[in-house]
N, C-alpha and C positions, 0 to 999 in steps of 0.2 A: 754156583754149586758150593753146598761147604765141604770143609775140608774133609779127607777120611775118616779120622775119626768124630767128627761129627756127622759124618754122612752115617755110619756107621750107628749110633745112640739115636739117631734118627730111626733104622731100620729096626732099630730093637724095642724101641718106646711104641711105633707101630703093631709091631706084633705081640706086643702086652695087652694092645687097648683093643685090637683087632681077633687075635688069631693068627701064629705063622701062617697058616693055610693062605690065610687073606691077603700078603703081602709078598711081592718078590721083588728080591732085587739084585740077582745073580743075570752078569749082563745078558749071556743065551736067554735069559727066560724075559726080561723089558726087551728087546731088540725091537719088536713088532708093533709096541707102544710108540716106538721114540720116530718111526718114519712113516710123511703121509702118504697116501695113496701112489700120485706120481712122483714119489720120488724126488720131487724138487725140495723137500726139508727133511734133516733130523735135529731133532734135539737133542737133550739131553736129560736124568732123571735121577733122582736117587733112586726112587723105588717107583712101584707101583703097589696100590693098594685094591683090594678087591673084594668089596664090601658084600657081607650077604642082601643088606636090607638100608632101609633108608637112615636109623640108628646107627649102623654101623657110616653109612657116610659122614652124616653129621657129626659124629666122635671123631671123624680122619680130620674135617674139616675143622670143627671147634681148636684141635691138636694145632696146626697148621699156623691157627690165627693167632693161638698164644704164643707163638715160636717163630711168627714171621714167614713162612713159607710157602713159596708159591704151588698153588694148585692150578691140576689143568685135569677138565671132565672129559671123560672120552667115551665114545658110545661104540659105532662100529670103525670107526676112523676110516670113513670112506670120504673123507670133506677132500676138495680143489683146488685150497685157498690156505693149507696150512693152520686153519685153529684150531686142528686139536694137537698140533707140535707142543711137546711138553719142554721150557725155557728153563730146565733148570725145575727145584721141587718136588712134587708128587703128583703122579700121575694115578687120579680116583677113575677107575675103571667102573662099570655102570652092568657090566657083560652079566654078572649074578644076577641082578635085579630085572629077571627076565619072565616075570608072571602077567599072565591075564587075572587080574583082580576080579571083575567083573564084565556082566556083558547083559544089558535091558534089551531087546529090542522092541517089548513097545515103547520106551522113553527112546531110542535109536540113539544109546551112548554105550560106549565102551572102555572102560578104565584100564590101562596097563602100567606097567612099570617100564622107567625110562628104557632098560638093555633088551627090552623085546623085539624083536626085528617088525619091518614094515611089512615083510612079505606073511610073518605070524599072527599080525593084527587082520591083514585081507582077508586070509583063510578061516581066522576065527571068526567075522563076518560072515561070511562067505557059509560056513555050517549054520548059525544063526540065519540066513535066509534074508540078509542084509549089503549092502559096500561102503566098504569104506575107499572112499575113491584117489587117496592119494597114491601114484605112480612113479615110480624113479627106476634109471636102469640099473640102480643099485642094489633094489630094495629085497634081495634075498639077505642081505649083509650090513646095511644100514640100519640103523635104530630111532624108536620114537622117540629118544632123549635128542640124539642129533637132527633129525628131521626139524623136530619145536625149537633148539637152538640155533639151529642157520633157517629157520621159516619156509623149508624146503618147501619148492612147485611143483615143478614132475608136467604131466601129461592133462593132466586134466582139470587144470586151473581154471580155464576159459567159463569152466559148467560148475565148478564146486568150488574154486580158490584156492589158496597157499594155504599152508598150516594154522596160520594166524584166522582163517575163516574155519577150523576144522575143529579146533581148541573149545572146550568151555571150562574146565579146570587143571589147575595145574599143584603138583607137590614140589617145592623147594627148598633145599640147604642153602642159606644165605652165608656169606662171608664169615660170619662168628660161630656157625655150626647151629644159628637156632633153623627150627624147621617151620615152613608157611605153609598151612593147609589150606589150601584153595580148593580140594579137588569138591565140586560143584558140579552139580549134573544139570542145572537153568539156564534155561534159554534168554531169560532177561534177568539182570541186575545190574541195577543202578544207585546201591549203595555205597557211594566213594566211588575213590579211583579205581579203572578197573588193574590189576596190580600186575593180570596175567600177561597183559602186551609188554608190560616194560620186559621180562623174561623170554619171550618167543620172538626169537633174531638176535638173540643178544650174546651168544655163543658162546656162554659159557661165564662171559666176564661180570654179570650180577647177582647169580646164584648159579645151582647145579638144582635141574630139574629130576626129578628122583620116579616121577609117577602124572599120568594125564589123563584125564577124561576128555573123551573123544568124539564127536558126532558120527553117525552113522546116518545112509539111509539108502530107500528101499532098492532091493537089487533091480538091475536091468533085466526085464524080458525079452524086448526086442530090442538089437543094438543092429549096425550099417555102417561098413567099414569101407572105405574109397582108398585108391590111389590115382592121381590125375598126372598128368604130363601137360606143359604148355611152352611155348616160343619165347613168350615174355613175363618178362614179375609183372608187372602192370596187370596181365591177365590171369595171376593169379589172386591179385588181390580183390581183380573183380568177382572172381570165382567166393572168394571167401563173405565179400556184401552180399552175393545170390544167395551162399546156403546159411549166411547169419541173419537173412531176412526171413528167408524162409522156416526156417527149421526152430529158430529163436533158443529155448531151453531145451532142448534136443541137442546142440552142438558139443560137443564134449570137449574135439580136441581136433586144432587144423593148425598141421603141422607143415614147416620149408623144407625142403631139401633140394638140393643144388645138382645140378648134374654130376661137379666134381665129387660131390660128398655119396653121390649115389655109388658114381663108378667104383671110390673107395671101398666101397662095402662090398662090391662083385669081389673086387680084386681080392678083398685079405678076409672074406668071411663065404670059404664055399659052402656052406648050403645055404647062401642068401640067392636066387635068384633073380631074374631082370621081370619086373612086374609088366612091362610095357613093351610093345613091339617096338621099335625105333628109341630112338637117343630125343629128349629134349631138356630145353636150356634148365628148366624151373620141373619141379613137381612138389604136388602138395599129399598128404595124409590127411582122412577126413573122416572123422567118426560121430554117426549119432548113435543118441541110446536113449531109450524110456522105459518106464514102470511098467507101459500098459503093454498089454501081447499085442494089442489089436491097432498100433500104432501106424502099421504098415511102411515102417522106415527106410524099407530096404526097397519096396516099389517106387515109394516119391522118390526117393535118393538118385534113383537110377535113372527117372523120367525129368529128373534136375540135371545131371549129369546130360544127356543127351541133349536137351536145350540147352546147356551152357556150350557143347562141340559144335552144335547147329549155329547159335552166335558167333562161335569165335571166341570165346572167350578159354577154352582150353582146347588141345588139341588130341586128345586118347584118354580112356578112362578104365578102370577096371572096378569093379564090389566083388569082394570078396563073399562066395558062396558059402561058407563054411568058419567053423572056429578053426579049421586050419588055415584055412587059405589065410583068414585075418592075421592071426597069430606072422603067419609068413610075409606080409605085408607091414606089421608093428615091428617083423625082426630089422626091415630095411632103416627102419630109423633110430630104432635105439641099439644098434652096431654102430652106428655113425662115432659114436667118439672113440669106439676100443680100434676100429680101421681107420683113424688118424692117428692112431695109438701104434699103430703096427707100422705106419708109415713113415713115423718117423717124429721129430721133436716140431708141436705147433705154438705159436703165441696165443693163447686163447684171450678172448674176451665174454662176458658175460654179464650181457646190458640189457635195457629196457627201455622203450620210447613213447611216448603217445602214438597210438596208430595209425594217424593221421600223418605223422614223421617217418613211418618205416620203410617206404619205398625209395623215398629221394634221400634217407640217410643210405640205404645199401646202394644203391645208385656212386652217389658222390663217394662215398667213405672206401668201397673197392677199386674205383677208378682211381684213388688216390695211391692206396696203397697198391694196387698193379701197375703202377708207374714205377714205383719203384722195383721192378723186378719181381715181388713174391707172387705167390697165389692168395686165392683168399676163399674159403669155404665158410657160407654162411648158413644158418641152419638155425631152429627152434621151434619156439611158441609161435608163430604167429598169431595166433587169435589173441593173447594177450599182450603182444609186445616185447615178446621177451625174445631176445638172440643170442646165438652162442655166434661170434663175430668171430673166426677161427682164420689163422694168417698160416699160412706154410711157405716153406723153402722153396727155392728154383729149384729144379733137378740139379742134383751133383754140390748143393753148395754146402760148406762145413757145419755141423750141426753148429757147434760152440759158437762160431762165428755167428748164425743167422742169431741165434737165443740172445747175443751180447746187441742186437737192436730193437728189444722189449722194449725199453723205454721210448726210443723215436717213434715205436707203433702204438702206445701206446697214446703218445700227443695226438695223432692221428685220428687215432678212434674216440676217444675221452673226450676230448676235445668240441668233437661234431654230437657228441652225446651228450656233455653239458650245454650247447649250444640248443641244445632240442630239450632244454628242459628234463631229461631223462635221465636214468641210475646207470653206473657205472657195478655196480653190483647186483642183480636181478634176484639170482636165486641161489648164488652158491655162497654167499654172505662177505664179508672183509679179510678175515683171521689175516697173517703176515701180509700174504701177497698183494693187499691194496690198500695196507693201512696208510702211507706215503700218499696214495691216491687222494683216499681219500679227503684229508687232510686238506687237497686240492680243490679239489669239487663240491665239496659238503660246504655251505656256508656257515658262514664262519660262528653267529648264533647258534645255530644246528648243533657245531660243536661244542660249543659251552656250556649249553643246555645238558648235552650227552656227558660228559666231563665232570658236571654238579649230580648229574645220576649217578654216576660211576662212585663219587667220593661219599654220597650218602650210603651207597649200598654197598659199598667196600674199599674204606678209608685206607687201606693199607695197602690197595694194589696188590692182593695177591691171588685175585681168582683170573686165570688166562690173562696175566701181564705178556704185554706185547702184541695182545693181539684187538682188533678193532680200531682202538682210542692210544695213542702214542701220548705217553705220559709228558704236558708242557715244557720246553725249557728252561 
């Protein structure tokens, strides 16, 4: 941080080039910049700057670069993982640049600016007579500047993919404040590199994304929404080869949920109710959906379902009749982290395996860490491979204390991760919390590679220092 009065001819050379309006730095008013979501970081900040338009970023940042100063891009700062903690420098707020530009749906692309929320982009869709499919249980308050910067997944990757499948153009302030206009609405090009993947995951630390073009496409008419109950994970993975054989591009989204994680949601989220007659070990969430009305998803779905209880392969099933009943049944999975939230302090993980590894990694890997005393609540993607690997406290035991063995759980888990060839980070990116991690796990090329990107696209370290890439010794 510099000193007063430099912090000070900092806040004033901003508001020359900016607009007071644009800048604060009265500590009540950065307070909500400087701490992430849980809690686990603050930083620190001179100011915050708060640009009308993509000009006004580029001139913060151009500013920055002549003067050595760390920048950190923030969208809705709803990240997991600490990168959008500001280390010190300015914090370029993205919250103004919250327009829909544009919206084709015969080309089925949507252009917005980075601070527009996800749940603004759906709806804008959504009146266009299109979807835009990415879901997050953030995504009233999350932004498509942070979504393309941590490559956010959500619910419906299995059928449409992460952001980096979602992307065809992107607008960029790079490190010296010049601007890359990408934004491109084709579906193929292959002239050069393509420039947009080095920035979508990159959180921040290669550029500041300012504005995207987006794919769309066509809405669902008929959608078919399950919850299943079964004895064993084994049989619900069979359950998932039955309806991803059958169903193919239909499948949207088949989701884990663990008995403990279910009970959780009873208990700290009353209007969630119990979907299923009786308690069982595993259940899954199952959703199709198509273009065509005449798909009949909801008859096969159910006539699946019922041979799969006939086998044995699960044991209670319910379809949801209605957009409520659905709705009521999507509530029991995406409460899942705010009723670990209520329950007190967990070690999260958030990994990813080849599918073929994720039965006998949750197998081993809870058997490991239930030996030692915790709990362990596991829960995610399954159709893609992605887990939130969630470790909780015995009853009664000191929060400080359990949180002070992150690290031994952490060998634990990472460990049987790297060994399966899988990411220690899935979908909520590096920022502070795994840059140590990674470090570990990333080979060690990987990192060099990443390191020689870093230094051509911003010599100086100052766009989200600290976060990702730990500067060499």
């Amino acid at each position: 941080m510099p000193l007063p009065d430099a912090a000070a001819a900092i806040v004033r050379d901003l508001e020359d080039l900016l607009g007071e309006d644009c800048v604060l730095a009265a500590p009540a008013d950065i307070e909500k910049y400087l701490v992430e979501s849980r809690g686990l970081y603050r930083g620190a900040a001179v100011a915050v700057v708060r640009p009308r338009d993509t000009r006004g970023v580029a001139d913060a940042v151009a500013y920055c670069a002549r003067n050595r100063i760390a920048v950190v891009a923030q969208g809705g700062n709803t990240g997991l993982v600490g990168g959008g903690v500001p280390n010190g420098g300015i914090v370029v707020s993205l919250e103004r640049l919250n327009g829909v530009l544009d919206l084709d749906a015969a080309d089925g692309t949507i252009t917005v600016q980075a601070g527009v929320t996800l749940q603004r982009v759906q709806q804008a869709a959504e009146e266009a007579g299109c979807l835009f499919p990415l879901s997050l249980a953030a995504e009233g308050s999350c932004t498509i500047g942070g979504n393309v910067a941590t490559n956010a997944g959500g619910t419906a990757v299995l059928r449409y993919g992460n952001v980096r499948a979602l992307v065809l153009g992107l607008e960029v302030v790079l490190a010296d404040g010049r601007v890359l206009d990408m934004l491109t609405r084709l579906r193929k090009d292959n002239a050069g590199y393509d420039l947009n993947h080095l920035f979508i995951g990159s959180e921040g630390t290669l550029g500041i994304v300012t504005a995207v073009v987006l794919k769309l496409f066509p809405r669902p008419k008929d959608v078919a929404t399950a919850f299943v109950g079964a004895s064993r994970l084994h049989r619900i993975f069979a359950m998932f080869e039955r309806i991803r054989g059958e169903f193919a591009d239909s499948l949207v989204a088949f989701e884990l949920v663990p008995r403990n994680g279910l009970e959780l949601v009873l208990r700290h989220m009353p209007a969630c109710v119990r979907p299923l007659s009786g308690e069982h070990a595993w259940y899954a969430l199952v959703e199709l959906a198509s273009p065509s009305a005449r798909s009949a998803l909801g008859a096969r779905l159910e006539e699946a379902l019922a041979q799969a209880i006939e086998d044995g392969e699960i044991a209670d099933a319910v379809l949801a009749a209605s957009e409520s009943q659905r709705n009521a049944l999507w509530a029991l999975r995406e409460n899942l982290t705010e009723a670990q939230r209520c329950d007190g302090p967990s070690i999260k993980h958030d990994i990813s395996l080849p599918l073929s590894s994720l039965m006998t990694f949750i197998d081993e890997a809870t058997a490991v860490c239930e030996a030692e005393g915790v709990r362990v609540c596991v829960f995610g993607h399954l159709g893609d491979g992605n887990l939130h690997f969630n470790i909780l406290p015995p009853p009664g035991a000191d929060p400080d204390g359990f949180l002070a063995t992150t690290a031994r759980f952490n060998r634990i888990v990472h460990d049987r991760v790297g060994a399966n060839r899988g990411s220690i980070a899935a979908e909520h990116g590096v920022g502070m919390l795994k840059v140590d991690e990674l470090l570990r796990y990333k080979d060690g090329l990987a990192i060099d590679v990443m390191r020689a990107v870093k230094q051509a696209l911003d010599p100086q370290g100052i766009l989200n220092p600290g976060k990702v890439l730990k500067r060499p010794a």
